[in-house]
Each structure stands twice: as structure tokens, then as C-alpha cells.
C-alpha positions in Angstrom: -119.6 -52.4 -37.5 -116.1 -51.7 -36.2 -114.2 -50.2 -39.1 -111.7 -50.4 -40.5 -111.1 -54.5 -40.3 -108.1 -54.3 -38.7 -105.5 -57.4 -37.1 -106.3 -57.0 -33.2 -103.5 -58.0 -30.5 -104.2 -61.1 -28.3 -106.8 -60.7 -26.0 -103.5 -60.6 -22.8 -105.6 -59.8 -19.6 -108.2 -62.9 -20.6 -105.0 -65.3 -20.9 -103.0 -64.5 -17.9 -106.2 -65.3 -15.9 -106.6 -68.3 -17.8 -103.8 -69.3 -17.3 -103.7 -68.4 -13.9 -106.5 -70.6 -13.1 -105.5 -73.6 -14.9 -102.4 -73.7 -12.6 -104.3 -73.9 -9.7 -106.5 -76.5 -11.6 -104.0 -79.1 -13.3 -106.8 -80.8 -15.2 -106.5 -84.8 -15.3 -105.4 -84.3 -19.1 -103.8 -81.2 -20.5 -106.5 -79.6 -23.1 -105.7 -76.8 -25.1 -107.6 -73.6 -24.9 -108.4 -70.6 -28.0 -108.9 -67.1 -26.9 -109.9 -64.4 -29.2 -111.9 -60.8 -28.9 -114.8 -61.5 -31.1 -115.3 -65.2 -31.2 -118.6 -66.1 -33.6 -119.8 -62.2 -33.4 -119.8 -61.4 -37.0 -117.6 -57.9 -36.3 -114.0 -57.0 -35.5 -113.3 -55.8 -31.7 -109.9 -55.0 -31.8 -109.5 -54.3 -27.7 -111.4 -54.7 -24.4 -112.8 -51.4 -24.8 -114.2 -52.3 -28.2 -116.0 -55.4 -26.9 -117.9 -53.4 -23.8 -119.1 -50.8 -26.4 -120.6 -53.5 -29.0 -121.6 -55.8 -26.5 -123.9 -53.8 -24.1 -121.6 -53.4 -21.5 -120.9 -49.7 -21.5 -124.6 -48.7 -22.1 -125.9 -51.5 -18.6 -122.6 -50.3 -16.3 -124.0 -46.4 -17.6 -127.6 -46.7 -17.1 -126.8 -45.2 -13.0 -124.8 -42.3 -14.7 -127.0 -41.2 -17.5 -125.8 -42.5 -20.6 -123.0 -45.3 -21.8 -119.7 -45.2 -20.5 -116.8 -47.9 -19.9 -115.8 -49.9 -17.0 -112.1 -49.0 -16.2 -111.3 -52.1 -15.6 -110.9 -55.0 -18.1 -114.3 -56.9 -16.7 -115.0 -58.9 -20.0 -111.1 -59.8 -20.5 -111.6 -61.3 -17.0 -114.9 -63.2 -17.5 -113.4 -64.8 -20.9 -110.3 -66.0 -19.4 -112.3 -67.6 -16.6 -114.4 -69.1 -19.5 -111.1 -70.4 -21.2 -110.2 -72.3 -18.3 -113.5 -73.5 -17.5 -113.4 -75.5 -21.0 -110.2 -76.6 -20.8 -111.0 -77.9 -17.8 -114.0 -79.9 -18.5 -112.9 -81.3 -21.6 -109.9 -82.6 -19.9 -112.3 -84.2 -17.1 -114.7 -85.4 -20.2 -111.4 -86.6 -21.8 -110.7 -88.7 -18.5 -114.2 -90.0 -18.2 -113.9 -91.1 -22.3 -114.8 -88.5 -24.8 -112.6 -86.8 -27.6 -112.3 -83.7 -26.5 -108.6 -81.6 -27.2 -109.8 -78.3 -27.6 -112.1 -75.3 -25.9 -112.7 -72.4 -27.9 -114.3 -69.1 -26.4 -113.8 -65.1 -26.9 -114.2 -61.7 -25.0 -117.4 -60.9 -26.3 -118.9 -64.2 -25.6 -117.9 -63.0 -21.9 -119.4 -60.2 -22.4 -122.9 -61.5 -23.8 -123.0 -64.3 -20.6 -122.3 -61.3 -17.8 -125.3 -59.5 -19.4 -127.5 -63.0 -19.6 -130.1 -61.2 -16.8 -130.3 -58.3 -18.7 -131.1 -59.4 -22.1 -133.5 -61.7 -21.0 -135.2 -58.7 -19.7 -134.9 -56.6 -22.7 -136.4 -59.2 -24.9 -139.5 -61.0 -23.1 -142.3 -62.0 -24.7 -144.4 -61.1 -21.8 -146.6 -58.0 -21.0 -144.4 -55.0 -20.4 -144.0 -54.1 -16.4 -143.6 -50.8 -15.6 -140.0 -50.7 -13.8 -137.7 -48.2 -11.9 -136.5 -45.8 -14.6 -133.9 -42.7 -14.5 -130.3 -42.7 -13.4 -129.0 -43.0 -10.0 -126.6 -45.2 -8.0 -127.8 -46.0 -4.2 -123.9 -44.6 -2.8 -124.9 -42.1 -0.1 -122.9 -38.6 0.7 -122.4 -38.1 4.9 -121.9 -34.9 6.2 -118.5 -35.6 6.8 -117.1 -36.4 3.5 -117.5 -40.1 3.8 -119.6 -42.1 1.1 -121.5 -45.5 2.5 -122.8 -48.1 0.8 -125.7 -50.3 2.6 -128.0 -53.2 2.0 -130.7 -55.0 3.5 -133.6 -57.5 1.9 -135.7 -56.5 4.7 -137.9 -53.5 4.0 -138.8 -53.5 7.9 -134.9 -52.9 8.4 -134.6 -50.2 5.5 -138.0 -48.1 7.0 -135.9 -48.5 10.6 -132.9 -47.5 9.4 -134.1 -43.8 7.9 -136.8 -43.9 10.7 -133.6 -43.0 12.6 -132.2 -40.4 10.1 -136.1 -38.3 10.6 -137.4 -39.8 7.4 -141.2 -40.7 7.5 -142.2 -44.5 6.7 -144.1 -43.3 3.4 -141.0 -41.4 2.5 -138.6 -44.6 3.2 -141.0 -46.7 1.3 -141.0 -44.8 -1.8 -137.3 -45.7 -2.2 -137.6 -49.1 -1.1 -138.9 -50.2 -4.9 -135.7 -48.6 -6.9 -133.2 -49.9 -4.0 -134.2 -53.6 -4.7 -134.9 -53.3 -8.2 -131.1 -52.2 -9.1 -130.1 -55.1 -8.7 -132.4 -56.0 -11.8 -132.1 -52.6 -13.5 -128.4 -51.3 -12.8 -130.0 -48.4 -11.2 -130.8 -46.8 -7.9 -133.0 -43.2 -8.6 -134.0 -42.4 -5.0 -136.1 -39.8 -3.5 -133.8 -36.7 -3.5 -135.0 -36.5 0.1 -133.2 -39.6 1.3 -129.8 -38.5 0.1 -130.5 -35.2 1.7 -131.3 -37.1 5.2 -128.1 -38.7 4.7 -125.9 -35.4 3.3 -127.3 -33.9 7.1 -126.1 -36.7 9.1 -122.2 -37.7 10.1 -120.8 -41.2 9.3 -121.4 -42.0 12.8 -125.0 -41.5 12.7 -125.2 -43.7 9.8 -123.3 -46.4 11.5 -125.3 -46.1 14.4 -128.7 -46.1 12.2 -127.3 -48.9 10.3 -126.3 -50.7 13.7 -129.5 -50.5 15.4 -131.8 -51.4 12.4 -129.9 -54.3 11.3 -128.5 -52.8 7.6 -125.2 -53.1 6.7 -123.2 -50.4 5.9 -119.6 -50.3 4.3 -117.6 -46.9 3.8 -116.8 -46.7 -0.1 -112.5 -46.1 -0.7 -111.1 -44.5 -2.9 -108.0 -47.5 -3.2 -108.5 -49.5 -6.3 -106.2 -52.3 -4.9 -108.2 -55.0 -3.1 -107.8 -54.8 0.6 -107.2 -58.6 1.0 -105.8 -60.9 -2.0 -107.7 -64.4 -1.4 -107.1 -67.4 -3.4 -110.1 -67.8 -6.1 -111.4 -70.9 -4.1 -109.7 -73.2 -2.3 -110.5 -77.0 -2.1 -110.6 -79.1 1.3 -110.1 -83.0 0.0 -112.6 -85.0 1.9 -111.0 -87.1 5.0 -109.5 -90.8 3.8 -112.0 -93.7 5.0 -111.5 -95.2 8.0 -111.3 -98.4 5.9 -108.7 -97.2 3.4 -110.7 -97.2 0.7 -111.5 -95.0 -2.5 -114.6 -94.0 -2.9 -115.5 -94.5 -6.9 -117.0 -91.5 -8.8 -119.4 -91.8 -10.9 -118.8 -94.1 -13.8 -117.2 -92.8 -16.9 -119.2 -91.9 -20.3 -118.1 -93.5 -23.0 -121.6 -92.9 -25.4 -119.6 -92.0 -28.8 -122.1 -89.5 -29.6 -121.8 -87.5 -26.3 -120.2 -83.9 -27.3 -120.3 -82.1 -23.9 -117.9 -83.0 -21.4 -120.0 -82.8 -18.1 -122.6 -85.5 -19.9 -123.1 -88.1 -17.2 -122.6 -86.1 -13.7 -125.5 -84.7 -11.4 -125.5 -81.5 -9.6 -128.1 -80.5 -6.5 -128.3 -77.1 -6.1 -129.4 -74.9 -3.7 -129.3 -71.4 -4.5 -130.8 -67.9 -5.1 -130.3 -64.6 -7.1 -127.4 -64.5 -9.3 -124.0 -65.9 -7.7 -125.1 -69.6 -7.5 -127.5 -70.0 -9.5 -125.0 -69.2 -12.5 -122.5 -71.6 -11.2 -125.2 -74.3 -11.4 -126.3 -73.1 -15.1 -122.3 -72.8 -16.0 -122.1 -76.8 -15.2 -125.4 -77.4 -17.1 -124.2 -75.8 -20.4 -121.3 -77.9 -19.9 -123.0 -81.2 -19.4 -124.2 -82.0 -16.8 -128.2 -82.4 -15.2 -128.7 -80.2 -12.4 -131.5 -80.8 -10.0 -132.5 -77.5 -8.0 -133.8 -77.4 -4.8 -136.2 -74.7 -4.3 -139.5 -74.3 -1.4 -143.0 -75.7 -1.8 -144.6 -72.9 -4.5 -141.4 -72.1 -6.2 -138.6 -69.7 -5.6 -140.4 -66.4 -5.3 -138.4 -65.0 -8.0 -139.5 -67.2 -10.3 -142.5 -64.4 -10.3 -140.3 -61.1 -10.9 -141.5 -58.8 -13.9 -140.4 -58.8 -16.7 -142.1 -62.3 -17.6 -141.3 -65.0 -20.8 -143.2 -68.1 -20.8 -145.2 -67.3 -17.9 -141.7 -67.3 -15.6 -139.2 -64.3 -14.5 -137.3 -63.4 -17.6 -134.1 -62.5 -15.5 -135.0 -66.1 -13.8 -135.0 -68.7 -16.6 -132.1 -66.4 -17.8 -129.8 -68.2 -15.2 -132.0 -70.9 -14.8 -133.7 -72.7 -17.9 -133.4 -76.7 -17.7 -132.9 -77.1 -14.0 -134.9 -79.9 -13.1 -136.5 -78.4 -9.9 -137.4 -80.7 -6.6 -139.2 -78.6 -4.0 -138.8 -79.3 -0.3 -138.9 -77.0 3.1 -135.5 -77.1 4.4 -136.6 -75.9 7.7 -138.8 -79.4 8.2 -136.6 -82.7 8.6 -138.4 -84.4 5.6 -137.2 -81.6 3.7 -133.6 -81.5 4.8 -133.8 -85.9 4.3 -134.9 -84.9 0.4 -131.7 -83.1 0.1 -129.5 -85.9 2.0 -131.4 -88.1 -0.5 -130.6 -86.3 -3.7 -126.5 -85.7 -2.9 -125.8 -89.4 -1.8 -126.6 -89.8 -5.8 -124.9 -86.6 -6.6 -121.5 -85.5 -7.9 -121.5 -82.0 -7.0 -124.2 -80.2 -4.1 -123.6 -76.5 -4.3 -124.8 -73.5 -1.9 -124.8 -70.0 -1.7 -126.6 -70.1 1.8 -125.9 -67.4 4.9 -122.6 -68.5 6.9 -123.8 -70.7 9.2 -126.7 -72.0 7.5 -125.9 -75.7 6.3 -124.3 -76.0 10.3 -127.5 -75.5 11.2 -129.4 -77.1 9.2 -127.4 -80.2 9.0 -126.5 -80.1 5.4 -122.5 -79.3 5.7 -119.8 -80.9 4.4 -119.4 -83.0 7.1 -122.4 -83.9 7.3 -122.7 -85.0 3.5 -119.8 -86.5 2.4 -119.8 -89.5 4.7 -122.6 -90.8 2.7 -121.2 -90.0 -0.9 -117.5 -89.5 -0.1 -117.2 -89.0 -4.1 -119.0 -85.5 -3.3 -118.0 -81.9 -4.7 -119.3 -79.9 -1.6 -119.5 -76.3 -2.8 -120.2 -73.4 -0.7 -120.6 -69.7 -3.1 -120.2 -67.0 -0.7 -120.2 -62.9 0.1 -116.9 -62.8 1.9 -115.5 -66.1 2.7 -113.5 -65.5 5.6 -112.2 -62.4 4.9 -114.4 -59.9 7.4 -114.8 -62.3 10.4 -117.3 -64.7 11.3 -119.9 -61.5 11.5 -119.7 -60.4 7.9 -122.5 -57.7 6.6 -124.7 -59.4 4.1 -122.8 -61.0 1.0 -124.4 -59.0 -2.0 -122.5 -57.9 -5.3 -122.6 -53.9 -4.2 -120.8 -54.5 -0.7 -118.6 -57.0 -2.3 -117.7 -54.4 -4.9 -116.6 -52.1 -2.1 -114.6 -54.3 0.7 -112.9 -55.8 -2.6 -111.5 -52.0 -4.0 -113.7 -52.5 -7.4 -115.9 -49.8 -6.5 -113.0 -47.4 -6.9 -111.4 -49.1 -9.6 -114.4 -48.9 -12.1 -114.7 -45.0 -12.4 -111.8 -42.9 -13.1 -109.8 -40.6 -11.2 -112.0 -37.4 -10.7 -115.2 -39.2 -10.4 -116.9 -40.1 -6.4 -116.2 -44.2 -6.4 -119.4 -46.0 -6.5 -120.1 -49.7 -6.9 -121.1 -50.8 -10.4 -125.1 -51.2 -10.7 -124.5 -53.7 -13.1 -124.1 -57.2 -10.9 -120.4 -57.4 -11.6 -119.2 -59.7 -8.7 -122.2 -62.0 -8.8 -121.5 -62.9 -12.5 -117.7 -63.4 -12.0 -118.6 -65.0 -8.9 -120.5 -67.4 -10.1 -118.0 -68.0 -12.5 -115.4 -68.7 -10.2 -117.7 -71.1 -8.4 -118.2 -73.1 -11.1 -114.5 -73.4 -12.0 -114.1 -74.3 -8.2 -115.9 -77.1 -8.6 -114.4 -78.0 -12.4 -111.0 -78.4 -10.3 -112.6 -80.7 -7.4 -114.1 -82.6 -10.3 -110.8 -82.5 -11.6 -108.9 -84.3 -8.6 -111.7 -86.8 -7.9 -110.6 -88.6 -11.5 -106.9 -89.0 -9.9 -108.0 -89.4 -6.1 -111.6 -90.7 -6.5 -111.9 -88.8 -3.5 -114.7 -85.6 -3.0 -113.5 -82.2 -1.5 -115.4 -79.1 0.2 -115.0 -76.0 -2.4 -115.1 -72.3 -0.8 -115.2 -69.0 -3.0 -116.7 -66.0 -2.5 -117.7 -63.0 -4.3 -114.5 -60.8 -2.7 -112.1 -64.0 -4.4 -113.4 -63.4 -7.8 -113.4 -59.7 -7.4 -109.7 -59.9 -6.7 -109.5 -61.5 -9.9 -109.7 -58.1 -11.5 -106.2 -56.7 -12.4 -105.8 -53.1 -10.9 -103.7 -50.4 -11.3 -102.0 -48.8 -8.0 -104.0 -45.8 -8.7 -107.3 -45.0 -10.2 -106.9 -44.4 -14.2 -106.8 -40.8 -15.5 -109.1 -40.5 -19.0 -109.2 -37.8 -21.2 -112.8 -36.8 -22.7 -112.0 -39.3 -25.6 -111.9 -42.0 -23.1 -115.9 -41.9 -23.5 -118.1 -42.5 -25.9 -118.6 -39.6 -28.0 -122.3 -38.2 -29.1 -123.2 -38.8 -32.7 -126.7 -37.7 -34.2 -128.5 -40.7 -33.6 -126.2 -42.4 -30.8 -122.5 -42.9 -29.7 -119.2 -44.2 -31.0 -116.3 -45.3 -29.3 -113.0 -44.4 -30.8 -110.2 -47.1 -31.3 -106.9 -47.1 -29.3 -105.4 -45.1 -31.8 -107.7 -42.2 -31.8 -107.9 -42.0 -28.4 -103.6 -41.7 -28.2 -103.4 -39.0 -31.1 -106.2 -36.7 -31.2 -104.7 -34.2 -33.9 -105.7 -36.9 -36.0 -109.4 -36.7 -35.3 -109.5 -33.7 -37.5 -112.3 -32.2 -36.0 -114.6 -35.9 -35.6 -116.7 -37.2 -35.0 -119.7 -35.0 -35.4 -122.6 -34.6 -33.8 -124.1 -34.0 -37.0 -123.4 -36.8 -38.5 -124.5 -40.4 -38.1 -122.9 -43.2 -36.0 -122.3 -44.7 -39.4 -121.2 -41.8 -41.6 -118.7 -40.9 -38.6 -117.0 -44.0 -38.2 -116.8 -44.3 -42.2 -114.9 -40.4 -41.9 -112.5 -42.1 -39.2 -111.8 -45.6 -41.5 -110.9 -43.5 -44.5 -108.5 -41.6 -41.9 -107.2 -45.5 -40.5 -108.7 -45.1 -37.3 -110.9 -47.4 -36.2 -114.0 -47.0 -34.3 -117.0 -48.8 -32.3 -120.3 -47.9 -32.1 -121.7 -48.1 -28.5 -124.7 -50.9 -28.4 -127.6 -49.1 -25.9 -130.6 -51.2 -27.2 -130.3 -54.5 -25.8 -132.9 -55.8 -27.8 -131.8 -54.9 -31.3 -128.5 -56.5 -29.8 -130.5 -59.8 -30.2 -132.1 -59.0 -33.7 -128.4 -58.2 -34.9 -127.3 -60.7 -37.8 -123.6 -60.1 -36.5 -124.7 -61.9 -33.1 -126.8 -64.5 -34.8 -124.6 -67.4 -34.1 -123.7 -66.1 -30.5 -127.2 -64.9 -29.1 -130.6 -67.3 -29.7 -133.2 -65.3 -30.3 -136.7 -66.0 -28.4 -138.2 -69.0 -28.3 -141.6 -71.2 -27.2 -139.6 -72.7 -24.5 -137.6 -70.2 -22.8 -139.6 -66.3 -23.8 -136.7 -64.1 -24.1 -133.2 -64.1 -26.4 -129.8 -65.9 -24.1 -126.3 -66.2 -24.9 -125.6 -69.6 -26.6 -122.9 -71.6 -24.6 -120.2 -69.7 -24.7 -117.5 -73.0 -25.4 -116.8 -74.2 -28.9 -115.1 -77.7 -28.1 -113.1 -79.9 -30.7 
């Protein structure tokens, strides 16, 4: 445990965005929200720091780098405080609609535990082990010319055509193809050394021009921490008045006495895939409400992905458990009728779709909210409008580097590189959801539904930056014990001379953090074994462990309402 027991200072980056977003928000009824580091972790976390090194998050964001290390930026801070106005928010809604709801409880580390939802799932199914993408590495390539690119594609044919044009063979290309898809999943990227070495021969302008002709995208990675562009978190488009002056009537309050979530009672279609909207849709299930989730005949293929629990994708039911799902081709008009079907009953119908893709297919806003005027339209995307009408594909990596967070999570003196770990889809999703909390939130004054736009470059922005990249000193990482790492305290890290020559790597995690309490300085041991992090009695009452139903150990909600 962190030692000594010490009283920590209020959790301040998680409150001003808290607070933040509940001014954008003005709930129906003013709820008060709790905000604290450790929450119902059985262990003190005294700072941010603290809470990525006992929570997992050093050891996922350091699997690319070799070994645990911290984000520089206050990530978990910013995923509570998103948290804290998502409760306060629904429980004012649940308040409006009839249930006793005044307060919203959550913590730091229960931010931390829901970011890393995918990844514990993983460590912890019950299903036959897959063999998987091991070693460090991050996918940021090195040109010739100094500059460092980040690209993506989900097409293999594109990513054999792009280094087909560098002089890599097809069977070289492929072998990296695995680890480049997989990071997403893994938080890391080991590809063939040959592949960086095609790129290390090759200007930026061959890359570009590669990239161009194949059809990947490609982004140069800064080295600005501050984001480029500072867009709103979402921004909400209230439905056009009817033509007969009306006000369309949400759905009916709850008033069941024994109903304790404030979301019971509302419906939410989803369409979505990978991480950014299919979290916003689980968000609004752990707060209440039944989501219905639209997926293709046979199942969303990555319902199929190794590791698996149950007989399903670990990573999968981790972001998806409960969904009741409806399968229907949206490229067939029956199929695009089962969805017009489903949100003319709906409160909420949320996307995370290509730009352009609900025009096309008929399912926009416009098209929708005639027939349920009451609707929360919600579209999660990549960019929102912030790169054009063209924008490269909208995936957590290149949103990490248009947005400046790229730079801003290594230090100074270290190449910036996106984060392996999905950073942007999580808060993303997040933000989403909270987008949607605040339509909600209007309808009970207006009655009338609204079109909500985020995107993963909004939440980003989220992130409080310095001007410049921070400067850390060798305590400022977890330092090598015997049988692991420990993270020193604030105090440690500001006055050295009082180390006195710890720790050791001689010694034990355990025996040198006891050396540094009997000293007063306090210190954190830095969790790399996601799956003792679920057997840990500390985390008991914030982790469930495996079960029949779902295969793998999940964050429990991370609200405590009163």
C-alpha cells in the first residue's frame, strides 16, 4: 500500500473539469457532486501520479517503452471529473423524471480502473490463452528528414500499398500488419526493424506521397503540447420547433420508488464500433438506461477477437455486456427501416459512423427526428469539423497527434509519440456520453430533442497542458526495486537529499517503501500485473472479479449516488 497514510489535497484538475462541464450542462435540478483520489480502493493515493502507479496506468501507457512510466499529463484527474459531472447530471435528470437522487459520488482511481476496462478484461479471461503481439514498440515512424509521422489504415490492402511504394516486399509488409492492428488492443506496436529502416531512408515527402497514393493517412507528429484548435466538448443543435407549435413529450417520467439509477426508464439505439461509441452507449447503461445495439447479420466481427470470456471478445463484452443487440444490414432498406423503427421509440440514437455516412444512408438527424422529435441524435466523431470535410481516418493515435497530446504525454527530451494506450477513445466516449446527459438534460425543460456532435480532438482538448513539454528528473519515474517498481510521493520527488540513498534495488517494493514511511515520505508501488490488480482485496469493492456471465474481472460503475 501507499505509505505512510497521509491527508491528500483535493483531487483540483478532476474538479475544474467537472465543473467546467456542468456549466455547459445546467442540469434540470442542481445535484451535488463528491470527488476524491481513492474512492472505494482500500489504499491512500495522495496525488494523480499515485493513482496511475496503483491503478495500472503507468505499467499499460509503458508497455511501448519497455517498462512502467507516467503519463505527463493528469489523464485520470480528467476522466474522474468528467465522471463527476456525468452523475450529477443524471441524477438531476432522474430527479426531474421522480427519483431521490441529491448526490453523485466518484474518485480518480475509479477513472482510472474504467479507462483501462479493455485491458483488464483481457488480462483476466477465462478463455484459452491467445498468443498476442508481445515486446515494446510504438508505430511513430523516423523520415530521413527529421520529421516523425504517424499513419493508419484498417485496410491491409492499403498498408501492403503504402510500403509497396517505400521498396518493402508484400511478405515483409504483412509481417507488421498483425502488431499495427493489434496496438490498439495491446498498447504496443513492435514492428519489423526493416519497416522503420524503409521509412528512416525515405523523406517526409515520399511518405506523404506513399501515404497519398495508397489511401493511408498520415499526420506529422509536433512537438507543441498546446492543442492546435480549442473546440467546445460537444455542442448541441436543438431540434427545429413543429410546424404546429407543439412540444413534443419525452418519455414519461419514473416514478417506481425502488428505482436507484437515474437513467431507469429511457432507451438508447446504438450504432457503433471499437471503443469511442461503444463506451458512450455502456456509460448510459451503467447509468440506467436499456440500450439496444445495432450490429450486422452474424455479429460485429469483433465480437470474435482473442482474448475470449464466455465464448465472446474479452476486450468486447468489456465495453459492451448487457446491450441488447438487434442485427440488421444497413446497406439494405429493410435494414435502414429496422433502425427508423427502433429510434421513433428511442430517447437517445447514437453513432460513431464515417462523416458522411448517416447522409447517405438516410439515418441523419434530419432524417430522424421528424418522427421522434423528443430524440437525442448523437454523432461520436474523429475530428468533428476541425480538419475540413476530408479528414484522415478518426482513430485515437491521429487524434492524439492533430490534438498536441502526443507531445504532451512524454517529457521534454523524449521523440513525442502518441500514447499506445487508447487515450482519446476512452475520454471520448466519455465526453459523448455527457453530450447526450446535457441534451437529455434540456429535453426535461424544452421537451424538445437536439443533434449532439463531439469528437475525439474535443475531449482531447479537455486535457490541461502546460505551454511547454514538462522537464522530469530521474525520480520522476518509477524506480527499480528487487521484485518491481515504486513510485515516490511528491515529497521525495521535490527533496531528494532526503532519500538517503533509497530505494534499493536490493530491497523489496515493500521493505523500501516501509524505509521511506519511517523517513515521512510517502511512496506507491507501481501495479504491472493487471490481473493480480483484480485479485487485490484493496480493489474488491471497486473491481468484480470474473464471473459465469461476463468471463473476465470490470470496473463496477464508477457512481455512488445518494
Amino acid at each position: 500500500m501507499t505509505t505512510p497514510l497521509r491527508t491528500a489535497a483535493h483531487p483540483a484538475v478532476a474538479t475544474a473539469v467537472a465543473d467546467r462541464l456542468l456549466r455547459r450542462t445546467a442540469p434540470p435540478v442542481v445535484v451535488s457532486h463528491t470527488l476524491d483520489w481513492a474512492g472505494p480502493v482500500g489504499m491512500d493515493m495522495p496525488d494523480e501520479r499515485a493513482v496511475q502507479a496503483a491503478c495500472g496506468l503507468m505499467h499499460v501507457h509503458g508497455r511501448a517503452t519497455g517498462g512502467p512510466v507516467p503519463l505527463a499529463v493528469d489523464y485520470a484527474s480528467v476522466v474522474a471529473g468528467v465522471l463527476a459531472a456525468q452523475g450529477a447530471t443524471a441524477a438531476g435528470i432522474g430527479r426531474a423524471r421522480g427519483l431521490d437522487l441529491r448526490e453523485a459520488r466518484t474518485s480518480v482511481a475509479q477513472g482510472a480502473l474504467l479507462a483501462l476496462g479493455q485491458y483488464l478484461a483481457a488480462a483476466t479471461a477465462d478463455g484459452p490463452e491467445q498468443p498476442e503481439v508481445s515486446g515494446p514498440g510504438l508505430a511513430t515512424l523516423d523520415t530521413s528528414d527529421g520529421a516523425r509521422v504517424e499513419v493508419e489504415t484498417l485496410d491491409p490492402s492499403a498498408w501492403r500499398e503504402f510500403w509497396a511504394r517505400l521498396g518493402v516486399p508484400a511478405p515483409l509488409a504483412g509481417r507488421g500488419w498483425l502488431p499495427f492492428q493489434q496496438r490498439f488492443a495491446t498498447a504496443v506496436c513492435p514492428l519489423p526493424g526493416e519497416l522503420r529502416q524503409a521509412a528512416l531512408g525515405r523523406t517526409l515527402a515520399d511518405l506523404r506521397a506513399a501515404a497519398h497514393h495508397s489511401g493511408v493517412s498520415l499526420l506529422t507528429v509536433g512537438s507543441d503540447p498546446a492543442p492546435p484548435v480549442h473546440p467546445a466538448p460537444w455542442r448541441l443543435t436543438p431540434a427545429p420547433a413543429r410546424p404546429d407549435g407543439g412540444v413534443p413529450a419525452p418519455r414519461p417520467a419514473v416514478h417506481a420508488p425502488g428505482a436507484a439509477l437515474p437513467l431507469t426508464g429511457l432507451r438508447v439505439v446504438e450504432s457503433t464500433r471499437r471503443v469511442q461509441g461503444p463506451l458512450a452507449g455502456y456509460v448510459l447503461q451503467m447509468l440506467g438506461a436499456e440500450v439496444i445495439r445495432v450490429e450486422p447479420p452474424g455479429g460485429d466481427p469483433m465480437r470474435w477477437l482473442a482474448p475470449l470470456a464466455g465464448g465472446t471478445s474479452a476486450r468486447f463484452t468489456a465495453l459492451n455486456a448487457g446491450k441488447r443487440v438487434v442485427e440488421a444490414d444497413l446497406t439494405t432498406a429493410p435494414g435502414r427501416d429496422t433502425v427508423r423503427a427502433l429510434t421513433a421509440e428511442a430517447d437517445v440514437f447514437l453513432h460513431n459512423w464515417a462523416p458522411g455516412k448517416a447522409d447517405r444512408l438516410g439515418l441523419d438527424d434530419a432524417d430522424l427526428l421528424p418522427a421522434r422529435p423528443a430524440l437525442v441524435y448523437a454523432w461520436a466523431s474523429g475530428f468533428g469539423d476541425t480538419l475540413g470535410d476530408r479528414p484522415p481516418l478518426g482513430t485515437d493515435y491521429l487524434a492524439q497527434v492533430h490534438s498536441g497530446l502526443a507531445a504532451a504525454v512524454r517529457p521534454y527530451g523524449e521523440p513525442p509519440a502518441p500514447s499506445l494506450m487508447t487515450l482519446t477513445d476512452v475520454l471520448g466516449g466519455l465526453v459523448c456520453a455527457q453530450g447526450v446527459l446535457a441534451a437529455l438534460a434540456a429535453r426535461e425543460r424544452t421537451g424538445r430533442g437536439c443533434r449532439v456532435d463531439s469528437s475525439l480532438v474535443s475531449a482531447a482538448a479537455l486535457i490541461p497542458r502546460p505551454a511547454h513539454r514538462a522537464r522530469w528528473t530521474p525520480l520522476d519515474r518509477p524506480l527499480p526495486t528487487a521484485d518491481g517498481h515504486l513510485y515516490l510521493g511528491p515529497e521525495a520527488r521535490a527533496h531528494p537529499e532526503a532519500l538517503r540513498g533509497l530505494p534499493d534495488r536490493g530491497l523489496t517494493t515493500e521493505e523500501c517503501a516501509l524505509r521511506l514511511a519511517a523517513h515521512g515520505l510517502t511512496a506507491t508501488p507501481v501495479r504491472t500485473d493487471l490481473a493480480a490488480l483484480a485479485r487485490d482485496p484493496a480493489f474488491r469493492t471497486a473491481i468484480a472479479p470474473p464471473d459465469r456471465g461476463t468471463g473476465h474481472a470490470r470496473p463496477h460503475a464508477p457512481w455512488e449516488f445518494a
